[in-house]
N, CA and C atoms of all chains as a GROMACS GRO file, in nm:
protein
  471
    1UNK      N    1   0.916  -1.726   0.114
    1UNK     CA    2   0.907  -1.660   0.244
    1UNK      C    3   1.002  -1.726   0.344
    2UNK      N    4   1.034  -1.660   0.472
    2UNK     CA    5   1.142  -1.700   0.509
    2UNK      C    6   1.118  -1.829   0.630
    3UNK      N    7   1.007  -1.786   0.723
    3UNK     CA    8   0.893  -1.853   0.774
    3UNK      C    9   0.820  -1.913   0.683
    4UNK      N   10   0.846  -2.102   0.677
    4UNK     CA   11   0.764  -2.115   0.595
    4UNK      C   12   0.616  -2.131   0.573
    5UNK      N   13   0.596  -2.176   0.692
    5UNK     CA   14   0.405  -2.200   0.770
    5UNK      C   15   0.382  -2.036   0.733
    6UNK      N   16   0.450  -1.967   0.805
    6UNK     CA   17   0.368  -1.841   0.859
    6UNK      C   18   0.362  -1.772   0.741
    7UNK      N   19   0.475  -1.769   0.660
    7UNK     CA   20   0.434  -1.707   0.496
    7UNK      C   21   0.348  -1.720   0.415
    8UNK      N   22   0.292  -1.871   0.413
    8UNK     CA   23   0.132  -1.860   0.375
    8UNK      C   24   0.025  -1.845   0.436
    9UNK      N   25   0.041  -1.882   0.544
    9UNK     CA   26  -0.081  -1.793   0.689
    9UNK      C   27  -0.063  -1.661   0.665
   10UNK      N   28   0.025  -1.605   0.648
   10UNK     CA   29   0.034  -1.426   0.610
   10UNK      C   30  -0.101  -1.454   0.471
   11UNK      N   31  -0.041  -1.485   0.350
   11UNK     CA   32  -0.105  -1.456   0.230
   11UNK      C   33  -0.195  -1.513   0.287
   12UNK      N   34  -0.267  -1.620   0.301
   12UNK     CA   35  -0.406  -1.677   0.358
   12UNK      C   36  -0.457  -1.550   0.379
   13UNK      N   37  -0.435  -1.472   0.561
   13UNK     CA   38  -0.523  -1.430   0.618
   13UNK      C   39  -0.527  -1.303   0.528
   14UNK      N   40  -0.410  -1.264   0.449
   14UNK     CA   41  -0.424  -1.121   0.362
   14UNK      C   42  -0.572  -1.129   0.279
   15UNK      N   43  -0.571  -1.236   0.192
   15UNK     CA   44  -0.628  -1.238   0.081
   15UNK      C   45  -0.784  -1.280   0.157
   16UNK      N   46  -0.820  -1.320   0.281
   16UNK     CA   47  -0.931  -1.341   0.319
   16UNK      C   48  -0.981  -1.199   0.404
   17UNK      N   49  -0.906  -1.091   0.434
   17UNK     CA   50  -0.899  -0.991   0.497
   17UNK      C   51  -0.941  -0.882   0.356
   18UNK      N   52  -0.844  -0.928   0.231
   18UNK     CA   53  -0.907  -0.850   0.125
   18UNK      C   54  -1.071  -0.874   0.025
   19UNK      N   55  -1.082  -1.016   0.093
   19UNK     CA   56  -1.197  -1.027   0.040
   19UNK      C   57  -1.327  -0.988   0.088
   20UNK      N   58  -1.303  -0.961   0.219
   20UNK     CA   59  -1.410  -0.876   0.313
   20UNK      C   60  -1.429  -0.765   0.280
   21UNK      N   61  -1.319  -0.705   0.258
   21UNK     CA   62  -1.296  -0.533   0.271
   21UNK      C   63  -1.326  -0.441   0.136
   22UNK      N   64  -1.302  -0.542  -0.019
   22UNK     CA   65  -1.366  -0.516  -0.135
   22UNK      C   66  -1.525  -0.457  -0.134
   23UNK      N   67  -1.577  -0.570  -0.083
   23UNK     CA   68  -1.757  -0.523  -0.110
   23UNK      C   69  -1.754  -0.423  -0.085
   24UNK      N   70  -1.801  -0.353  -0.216
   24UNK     CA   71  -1.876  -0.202  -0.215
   24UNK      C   72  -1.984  -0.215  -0.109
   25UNK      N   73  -2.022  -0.120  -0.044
   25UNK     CA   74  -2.124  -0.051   0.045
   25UNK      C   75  -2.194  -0.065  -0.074
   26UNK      N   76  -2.220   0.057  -0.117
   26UNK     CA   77  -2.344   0.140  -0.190
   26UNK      C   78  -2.410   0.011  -0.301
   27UNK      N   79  -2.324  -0.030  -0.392
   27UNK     CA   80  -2.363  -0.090  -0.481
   27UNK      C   81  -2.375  -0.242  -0.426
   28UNK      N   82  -2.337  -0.311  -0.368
   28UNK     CA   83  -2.344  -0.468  -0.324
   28UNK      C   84  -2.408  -0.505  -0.175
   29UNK      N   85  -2.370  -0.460  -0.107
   29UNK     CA   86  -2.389  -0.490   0.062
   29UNK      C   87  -2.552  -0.430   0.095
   30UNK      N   88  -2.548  -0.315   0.019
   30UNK     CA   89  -2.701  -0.245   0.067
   30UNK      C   90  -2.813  -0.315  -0.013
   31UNK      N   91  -2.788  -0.358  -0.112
   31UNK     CA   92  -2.863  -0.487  -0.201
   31UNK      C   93  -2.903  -0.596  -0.130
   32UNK      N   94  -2.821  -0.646  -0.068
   32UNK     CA   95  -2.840  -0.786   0.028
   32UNK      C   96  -2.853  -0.774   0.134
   33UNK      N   97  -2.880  -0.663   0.178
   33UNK     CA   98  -2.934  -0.613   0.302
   33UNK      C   99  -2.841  -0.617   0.439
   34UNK      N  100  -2.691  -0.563   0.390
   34UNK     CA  101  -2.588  -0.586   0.488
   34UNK      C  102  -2.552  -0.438   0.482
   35UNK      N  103  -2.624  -0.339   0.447
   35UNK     CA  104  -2.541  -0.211   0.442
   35UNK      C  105  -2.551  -0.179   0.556
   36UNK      N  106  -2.473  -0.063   0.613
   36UNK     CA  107  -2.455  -0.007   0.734
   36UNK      C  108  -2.589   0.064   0.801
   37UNK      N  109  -2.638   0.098   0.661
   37UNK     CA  110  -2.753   0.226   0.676
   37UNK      C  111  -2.864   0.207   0.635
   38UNK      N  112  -2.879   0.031   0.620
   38UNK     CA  113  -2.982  -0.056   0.630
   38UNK      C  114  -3.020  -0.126   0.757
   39UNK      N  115  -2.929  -0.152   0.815
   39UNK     CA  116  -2.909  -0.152   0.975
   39UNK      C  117  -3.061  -0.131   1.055
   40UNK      N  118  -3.140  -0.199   1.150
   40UNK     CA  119  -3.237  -0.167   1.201
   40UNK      C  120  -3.159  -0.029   1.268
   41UNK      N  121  -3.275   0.062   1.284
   41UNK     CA  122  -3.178   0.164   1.372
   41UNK      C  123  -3.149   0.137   1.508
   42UNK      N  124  -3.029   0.098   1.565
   42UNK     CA  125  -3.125   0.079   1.641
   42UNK      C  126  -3.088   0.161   1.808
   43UNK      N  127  -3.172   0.107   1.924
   43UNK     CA  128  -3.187   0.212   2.007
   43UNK      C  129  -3.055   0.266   2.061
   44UNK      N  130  -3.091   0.423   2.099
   44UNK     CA  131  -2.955   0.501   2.150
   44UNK      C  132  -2.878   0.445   2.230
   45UNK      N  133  -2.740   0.419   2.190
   45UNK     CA  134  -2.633   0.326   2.251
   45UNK      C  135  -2.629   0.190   2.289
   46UNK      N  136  -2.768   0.126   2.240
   46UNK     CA  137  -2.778   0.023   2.310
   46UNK      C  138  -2.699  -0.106   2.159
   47UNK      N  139  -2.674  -0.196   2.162
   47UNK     CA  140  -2.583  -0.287   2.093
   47UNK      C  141  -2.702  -0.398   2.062
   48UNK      N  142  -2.726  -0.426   1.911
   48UNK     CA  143  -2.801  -0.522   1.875
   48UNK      C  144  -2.734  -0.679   1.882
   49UNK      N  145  -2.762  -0.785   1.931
   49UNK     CA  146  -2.750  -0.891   1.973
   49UNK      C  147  -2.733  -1.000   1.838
   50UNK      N  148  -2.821  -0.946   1.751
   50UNK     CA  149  -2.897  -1.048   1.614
   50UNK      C  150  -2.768  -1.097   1.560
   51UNK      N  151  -2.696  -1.219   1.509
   51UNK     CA  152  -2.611  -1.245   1.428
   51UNK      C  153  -2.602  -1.143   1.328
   52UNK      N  154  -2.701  -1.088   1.220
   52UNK     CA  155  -2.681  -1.003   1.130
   52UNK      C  156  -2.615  -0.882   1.165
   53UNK      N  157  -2.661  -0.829   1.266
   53UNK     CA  158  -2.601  -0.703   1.303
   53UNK      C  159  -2.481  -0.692   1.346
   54UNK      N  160  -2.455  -0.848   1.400
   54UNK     CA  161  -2.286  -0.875   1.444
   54UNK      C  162  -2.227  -0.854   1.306
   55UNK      N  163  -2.260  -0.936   1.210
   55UNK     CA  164  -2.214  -0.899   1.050
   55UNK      C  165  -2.196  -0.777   1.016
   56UNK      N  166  -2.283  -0.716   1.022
   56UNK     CA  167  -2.312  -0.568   0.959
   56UNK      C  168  -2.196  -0.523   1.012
   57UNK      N  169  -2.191  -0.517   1.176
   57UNK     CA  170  -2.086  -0.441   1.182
   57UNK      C  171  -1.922  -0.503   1.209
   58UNK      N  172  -1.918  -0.606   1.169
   58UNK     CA  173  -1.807  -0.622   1.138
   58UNK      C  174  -1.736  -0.629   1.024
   59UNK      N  175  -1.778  -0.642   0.924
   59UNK     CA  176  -1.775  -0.562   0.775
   59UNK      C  177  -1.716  -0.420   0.778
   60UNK      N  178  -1.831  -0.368   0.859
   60UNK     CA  179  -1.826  -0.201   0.837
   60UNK      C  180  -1.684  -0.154   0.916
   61UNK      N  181  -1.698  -0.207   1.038
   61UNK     CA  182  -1.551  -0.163   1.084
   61UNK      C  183  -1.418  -0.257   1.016
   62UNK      N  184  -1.378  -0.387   0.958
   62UNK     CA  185  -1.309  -0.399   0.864
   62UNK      C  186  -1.284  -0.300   0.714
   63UNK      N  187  -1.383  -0.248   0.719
   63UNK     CA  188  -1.396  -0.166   0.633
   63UNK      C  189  -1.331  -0.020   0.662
   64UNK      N  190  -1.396   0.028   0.720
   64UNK     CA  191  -1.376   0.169   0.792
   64UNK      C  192  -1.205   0.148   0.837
   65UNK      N  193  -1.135   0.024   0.883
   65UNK     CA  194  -1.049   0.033   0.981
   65UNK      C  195  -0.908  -0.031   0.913
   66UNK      N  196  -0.913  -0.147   0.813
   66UNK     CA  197  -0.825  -0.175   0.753
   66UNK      C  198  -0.785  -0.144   0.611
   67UNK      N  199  -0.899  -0.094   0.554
   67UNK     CA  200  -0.878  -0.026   0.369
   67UNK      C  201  -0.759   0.024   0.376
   68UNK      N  202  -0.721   0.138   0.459
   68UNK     CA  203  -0.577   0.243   0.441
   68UNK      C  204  -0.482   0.122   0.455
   69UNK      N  205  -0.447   0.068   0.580
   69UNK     CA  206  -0.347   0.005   0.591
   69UNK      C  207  -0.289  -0.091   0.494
   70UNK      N  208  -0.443  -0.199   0.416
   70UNK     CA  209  -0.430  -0.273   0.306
   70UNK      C  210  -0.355  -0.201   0.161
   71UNK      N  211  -0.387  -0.035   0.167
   71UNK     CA  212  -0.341  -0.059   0.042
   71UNK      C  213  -0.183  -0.045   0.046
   72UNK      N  214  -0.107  -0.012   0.159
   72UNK     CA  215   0.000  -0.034   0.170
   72UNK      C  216   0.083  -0.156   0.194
   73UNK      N  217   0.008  -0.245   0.252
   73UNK     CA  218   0.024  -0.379   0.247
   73UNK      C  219   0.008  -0.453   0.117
   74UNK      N  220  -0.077  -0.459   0.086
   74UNK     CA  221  -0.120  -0.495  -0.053
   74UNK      C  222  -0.001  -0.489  -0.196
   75UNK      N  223   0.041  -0.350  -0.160
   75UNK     CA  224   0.178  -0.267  -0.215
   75UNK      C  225   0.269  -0.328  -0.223
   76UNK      N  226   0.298  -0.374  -0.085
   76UNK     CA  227   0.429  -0.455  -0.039
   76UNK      C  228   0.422  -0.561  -0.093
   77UNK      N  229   0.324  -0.643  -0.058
   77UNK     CA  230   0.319  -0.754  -0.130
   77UNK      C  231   0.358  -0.759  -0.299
   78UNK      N  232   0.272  -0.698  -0.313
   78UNK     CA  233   0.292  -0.722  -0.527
   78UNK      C  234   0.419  -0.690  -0.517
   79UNK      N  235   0.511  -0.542  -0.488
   79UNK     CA  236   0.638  -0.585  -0.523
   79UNK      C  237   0.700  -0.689  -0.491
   80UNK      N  238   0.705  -0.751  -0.344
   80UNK     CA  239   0.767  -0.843  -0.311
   80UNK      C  240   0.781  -0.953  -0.424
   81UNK      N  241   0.627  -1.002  -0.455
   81UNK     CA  242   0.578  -1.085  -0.556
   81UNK      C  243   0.684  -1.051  -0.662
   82UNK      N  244   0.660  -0.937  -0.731
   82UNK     CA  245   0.742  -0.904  -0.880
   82UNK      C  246   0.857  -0.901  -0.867
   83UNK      N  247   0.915  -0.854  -0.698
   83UNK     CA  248   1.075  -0.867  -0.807
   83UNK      C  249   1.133  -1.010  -0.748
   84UNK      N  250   1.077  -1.035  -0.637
   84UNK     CA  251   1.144  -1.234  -0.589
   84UNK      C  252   1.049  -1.319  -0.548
   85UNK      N  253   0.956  -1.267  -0.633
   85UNK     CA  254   0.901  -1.435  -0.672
   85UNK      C  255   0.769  -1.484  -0.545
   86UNK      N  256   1.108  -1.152  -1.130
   86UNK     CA  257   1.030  -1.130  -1.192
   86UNK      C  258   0.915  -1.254  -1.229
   87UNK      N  259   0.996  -1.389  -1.142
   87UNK     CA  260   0.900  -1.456  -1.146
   87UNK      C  261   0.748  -1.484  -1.117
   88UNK      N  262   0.707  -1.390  -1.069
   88UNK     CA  263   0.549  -1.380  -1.049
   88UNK      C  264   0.483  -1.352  -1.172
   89UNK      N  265   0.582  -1.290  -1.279
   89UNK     CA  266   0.493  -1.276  -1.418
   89UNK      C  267   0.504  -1.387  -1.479
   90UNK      N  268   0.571  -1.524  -1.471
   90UNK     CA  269   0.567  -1.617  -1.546
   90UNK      C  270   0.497  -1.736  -1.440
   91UNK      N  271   0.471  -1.741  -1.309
   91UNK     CA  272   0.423  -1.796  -1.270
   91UNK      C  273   0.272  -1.798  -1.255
   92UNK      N  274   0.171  -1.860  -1.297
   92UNK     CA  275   0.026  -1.846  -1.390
   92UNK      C  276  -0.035  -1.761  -1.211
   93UNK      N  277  -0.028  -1.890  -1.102
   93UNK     CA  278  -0.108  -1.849  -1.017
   93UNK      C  279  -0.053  -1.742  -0.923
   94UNK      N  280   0.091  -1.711  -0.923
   94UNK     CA  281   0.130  -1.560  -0.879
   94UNK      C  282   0.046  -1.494  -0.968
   95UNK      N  283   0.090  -1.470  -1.097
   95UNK     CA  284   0.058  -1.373  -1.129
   95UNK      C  285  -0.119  -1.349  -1.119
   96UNK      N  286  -0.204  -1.431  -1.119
   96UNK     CA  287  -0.322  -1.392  -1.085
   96UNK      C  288  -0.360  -1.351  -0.901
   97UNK      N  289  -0.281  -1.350  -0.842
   97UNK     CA  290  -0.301  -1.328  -0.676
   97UNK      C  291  -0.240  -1.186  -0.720
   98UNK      N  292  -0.134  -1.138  -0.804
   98UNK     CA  293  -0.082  -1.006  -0.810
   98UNK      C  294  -0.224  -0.896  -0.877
   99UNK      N  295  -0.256  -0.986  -0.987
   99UNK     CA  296  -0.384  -0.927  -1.026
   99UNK      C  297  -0.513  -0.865  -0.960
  100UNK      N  298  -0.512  -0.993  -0.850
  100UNK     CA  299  -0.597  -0.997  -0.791
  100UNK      C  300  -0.582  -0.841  -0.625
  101UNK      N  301  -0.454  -0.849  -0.628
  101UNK     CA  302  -0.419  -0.764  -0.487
  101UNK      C  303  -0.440  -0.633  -0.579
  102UNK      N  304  -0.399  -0.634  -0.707
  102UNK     CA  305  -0.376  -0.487  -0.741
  102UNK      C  306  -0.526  -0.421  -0.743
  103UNK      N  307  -0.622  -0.519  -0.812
  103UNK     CA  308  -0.763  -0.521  -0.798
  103UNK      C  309  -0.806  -0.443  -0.698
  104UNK      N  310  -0.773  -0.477  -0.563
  104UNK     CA  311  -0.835  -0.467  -0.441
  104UNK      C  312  -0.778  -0.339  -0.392
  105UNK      N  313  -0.634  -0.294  -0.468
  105UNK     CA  314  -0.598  -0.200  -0.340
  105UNK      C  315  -0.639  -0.046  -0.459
  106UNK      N  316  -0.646  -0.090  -0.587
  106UNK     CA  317  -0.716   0.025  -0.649
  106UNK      C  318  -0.846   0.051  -0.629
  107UNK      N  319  -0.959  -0.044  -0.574
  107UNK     CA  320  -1.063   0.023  -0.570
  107UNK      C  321  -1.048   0.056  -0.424
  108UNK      N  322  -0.965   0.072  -0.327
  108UNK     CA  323  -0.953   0.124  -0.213
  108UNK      C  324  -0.898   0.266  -0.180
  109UNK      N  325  -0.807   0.246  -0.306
  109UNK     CA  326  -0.735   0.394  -0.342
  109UNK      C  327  -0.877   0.529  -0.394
  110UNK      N  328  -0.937   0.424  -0.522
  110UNK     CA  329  -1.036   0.477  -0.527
  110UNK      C  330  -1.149   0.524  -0.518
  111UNK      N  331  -1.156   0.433  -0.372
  111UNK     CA  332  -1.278   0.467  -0.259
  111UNK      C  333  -1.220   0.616  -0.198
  112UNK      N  334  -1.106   0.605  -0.134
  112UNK     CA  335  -1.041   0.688  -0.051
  112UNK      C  336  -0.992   0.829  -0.109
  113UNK      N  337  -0.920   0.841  -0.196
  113UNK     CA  338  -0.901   0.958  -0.264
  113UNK      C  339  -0.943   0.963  -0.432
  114UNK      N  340  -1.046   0.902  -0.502
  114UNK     CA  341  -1.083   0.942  -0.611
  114UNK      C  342  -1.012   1.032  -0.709
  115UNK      N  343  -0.962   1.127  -0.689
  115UNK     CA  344  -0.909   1.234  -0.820
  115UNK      C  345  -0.786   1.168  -0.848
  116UNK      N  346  -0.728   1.081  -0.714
  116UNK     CA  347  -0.591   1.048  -0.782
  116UNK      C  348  -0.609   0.931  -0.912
  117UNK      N  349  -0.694   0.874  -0.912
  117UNK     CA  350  -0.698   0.799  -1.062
  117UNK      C  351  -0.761   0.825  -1.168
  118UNK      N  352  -0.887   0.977  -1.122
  118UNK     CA  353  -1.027   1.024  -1.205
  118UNK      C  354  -0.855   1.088  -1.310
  119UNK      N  355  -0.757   1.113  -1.257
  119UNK     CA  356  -0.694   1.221  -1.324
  119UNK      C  357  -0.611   1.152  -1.464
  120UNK      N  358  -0.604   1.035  -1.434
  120UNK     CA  359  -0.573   0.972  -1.528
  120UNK      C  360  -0.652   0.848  -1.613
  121UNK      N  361  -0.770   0.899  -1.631
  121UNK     CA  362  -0.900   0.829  -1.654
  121UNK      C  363  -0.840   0.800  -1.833
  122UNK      N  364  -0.797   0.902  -1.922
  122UNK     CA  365  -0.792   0.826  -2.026
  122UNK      C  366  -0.642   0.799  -2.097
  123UNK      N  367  -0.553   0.803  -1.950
  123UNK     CA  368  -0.400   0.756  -2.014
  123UNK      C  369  -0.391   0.628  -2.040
  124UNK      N  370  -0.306   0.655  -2.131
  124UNK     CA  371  -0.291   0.471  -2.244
  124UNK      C  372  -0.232   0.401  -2.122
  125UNK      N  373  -0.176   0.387  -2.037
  125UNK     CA  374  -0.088   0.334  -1.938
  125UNK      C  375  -0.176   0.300  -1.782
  126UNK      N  376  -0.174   0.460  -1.754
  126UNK     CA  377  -0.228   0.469  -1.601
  126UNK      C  378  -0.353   0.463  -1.616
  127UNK      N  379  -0.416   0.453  -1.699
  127UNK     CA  380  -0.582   0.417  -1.731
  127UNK      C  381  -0.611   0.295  -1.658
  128UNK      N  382  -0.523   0.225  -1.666
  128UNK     CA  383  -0.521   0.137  -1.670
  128UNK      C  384  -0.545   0.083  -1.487
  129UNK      N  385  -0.524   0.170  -1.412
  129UNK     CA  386  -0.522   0.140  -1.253
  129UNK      C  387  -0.681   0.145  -1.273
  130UNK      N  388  -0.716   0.322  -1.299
  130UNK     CA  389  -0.828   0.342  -1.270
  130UNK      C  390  -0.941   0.215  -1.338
  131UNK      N  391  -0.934   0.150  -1.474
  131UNK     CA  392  -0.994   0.040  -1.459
  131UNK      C  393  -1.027  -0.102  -1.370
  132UNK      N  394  -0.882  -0.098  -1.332
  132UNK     CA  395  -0.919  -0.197  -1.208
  132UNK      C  396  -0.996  -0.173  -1.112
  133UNK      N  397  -0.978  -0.005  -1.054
  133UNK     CA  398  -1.038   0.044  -0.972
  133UNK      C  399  -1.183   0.016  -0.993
  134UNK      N  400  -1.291   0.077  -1.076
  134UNK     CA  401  -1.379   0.071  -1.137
  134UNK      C  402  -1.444  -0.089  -1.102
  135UNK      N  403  -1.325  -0.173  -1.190
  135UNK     CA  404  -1.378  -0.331  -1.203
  135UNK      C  405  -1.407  -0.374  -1.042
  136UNK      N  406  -1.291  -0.314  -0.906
  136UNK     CA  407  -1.291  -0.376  -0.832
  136UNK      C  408  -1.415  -0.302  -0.736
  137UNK      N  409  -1.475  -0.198  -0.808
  137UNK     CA  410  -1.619  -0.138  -0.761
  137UNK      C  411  -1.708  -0.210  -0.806
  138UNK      N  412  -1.731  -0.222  -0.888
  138UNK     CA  413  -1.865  -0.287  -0.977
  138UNK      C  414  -1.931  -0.444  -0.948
  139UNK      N  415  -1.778  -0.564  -0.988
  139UNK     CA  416  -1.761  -0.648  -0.956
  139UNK      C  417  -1.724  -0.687  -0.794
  140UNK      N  418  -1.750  -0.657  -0.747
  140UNK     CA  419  -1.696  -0.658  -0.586
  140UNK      C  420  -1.729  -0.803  -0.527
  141UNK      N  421  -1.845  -0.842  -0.541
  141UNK     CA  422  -1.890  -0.948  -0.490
  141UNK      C  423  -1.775  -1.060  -0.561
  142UNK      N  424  -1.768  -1.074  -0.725
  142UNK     CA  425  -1.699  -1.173  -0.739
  142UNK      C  426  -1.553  -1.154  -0.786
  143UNK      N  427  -1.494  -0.989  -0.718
  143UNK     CA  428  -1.344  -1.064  -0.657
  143UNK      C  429  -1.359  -1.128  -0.502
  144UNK      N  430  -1.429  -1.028  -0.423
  144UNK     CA  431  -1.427  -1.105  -0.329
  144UNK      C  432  -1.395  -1.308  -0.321
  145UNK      N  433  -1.525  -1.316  -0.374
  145UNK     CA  434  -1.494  -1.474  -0.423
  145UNK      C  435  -1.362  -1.547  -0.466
  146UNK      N  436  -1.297  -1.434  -0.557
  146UNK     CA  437  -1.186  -1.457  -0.643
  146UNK      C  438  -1.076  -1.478  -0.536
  147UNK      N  439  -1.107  -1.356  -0.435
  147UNK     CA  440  -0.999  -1.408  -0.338
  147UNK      C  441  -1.019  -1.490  -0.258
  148UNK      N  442  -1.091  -1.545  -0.218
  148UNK     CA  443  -1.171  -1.662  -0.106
  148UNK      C  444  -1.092  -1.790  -0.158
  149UNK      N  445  -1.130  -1.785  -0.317
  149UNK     CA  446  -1.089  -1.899  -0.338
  149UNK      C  447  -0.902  -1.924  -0.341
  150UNK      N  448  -0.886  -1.791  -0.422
  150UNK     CA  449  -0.686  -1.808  -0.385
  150UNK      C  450  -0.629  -1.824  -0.279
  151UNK      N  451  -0.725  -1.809  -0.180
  151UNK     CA  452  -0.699  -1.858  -0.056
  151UNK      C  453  -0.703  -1.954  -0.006
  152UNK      N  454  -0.827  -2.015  -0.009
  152UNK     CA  455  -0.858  -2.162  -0.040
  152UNK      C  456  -0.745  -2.230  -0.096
  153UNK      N  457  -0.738  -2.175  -0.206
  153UNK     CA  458  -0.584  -2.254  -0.287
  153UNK      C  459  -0.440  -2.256  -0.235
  154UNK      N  460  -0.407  -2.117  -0.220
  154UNK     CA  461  -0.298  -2.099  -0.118
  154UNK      C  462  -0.312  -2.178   0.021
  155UNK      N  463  -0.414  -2.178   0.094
  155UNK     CA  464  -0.388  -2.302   0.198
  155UNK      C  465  -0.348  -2.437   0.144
  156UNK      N  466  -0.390  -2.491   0.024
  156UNK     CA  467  -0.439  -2.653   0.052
  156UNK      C  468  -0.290  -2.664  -0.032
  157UNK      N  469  -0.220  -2.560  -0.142
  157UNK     CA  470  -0.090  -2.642  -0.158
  157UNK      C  471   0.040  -2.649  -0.097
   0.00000   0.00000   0.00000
């Protein structure tokens, strides 16, 4: 990389950004009680406070908000990787 | 082409392709259902699959290449 700090702070924060964004909903997260739609419901417009729910929804919007962009990123990367290294 | 001879590239390549097929295959499904039993492109849609099923421990998988990628 050409930046050399920042070229592995790139891969760092990639690969910790992809490890969030993997967990299945349906099959993993709703198991351990982090799914979206396990969520206390809770009241109209009002914003739950609880650490968990800070979780919940920051998952969900990493989720919801970076998947598309990753897989084009993601893209870039592996070629980069395959053809220089 | 050195990422295929380099052990821990090539597992971070593994590992990205992992992640962005089961994203592909969160997001538009038919594009890999369509090649579910080609000798070749089968081959995405399995990752896809793996990176559904197993989710919890790529996640991990990448935590830790990260982990690794910082500390060398």
């Amino acid at each position: 990389m050409v930046l050399f700090g920042l070229g592995r702070l790139f891969y760092v924060i990639l690969l910790l950004i992809n490890a969030v964004a993997v967990l299945s909903e349906e099959r993993f997260l709703r198991r351990i009680g982090l799914g979206r739609s396990n969520d206390e419901t809770p009241v109209f417009g009002q914003d739950q406070n609880t650490t968990k729910s800070k979780v919940v929804q920051l998952i969900g919007a990493v989720q919801t908000l970076l998947r598309i962009p990753l897989i084009g990123i993601n893209i870039l990367v592996i070629v980069y990787e395959l053809l220089l290294g | 082409m050195s990422a295929l001879f380099n052990f821990r590239s090539l597992l971070q390549v593994i590992l990205l392709l992992i992640c962005s097929c089961s994203y592909v295959h969160g997001q538009w499904p038919s594009l890999l259902d369509r090649y579910k039993n080609h000798e070749v492109l089968g081959a995405f849609w399995k990752m896809a699959r793996v990176g559904e099923r197993a989710s919890p421990y790529v996640s991990l998988a990448c935590i830790l290449m990260a982990i690794s990628q910082f500390n060398s």
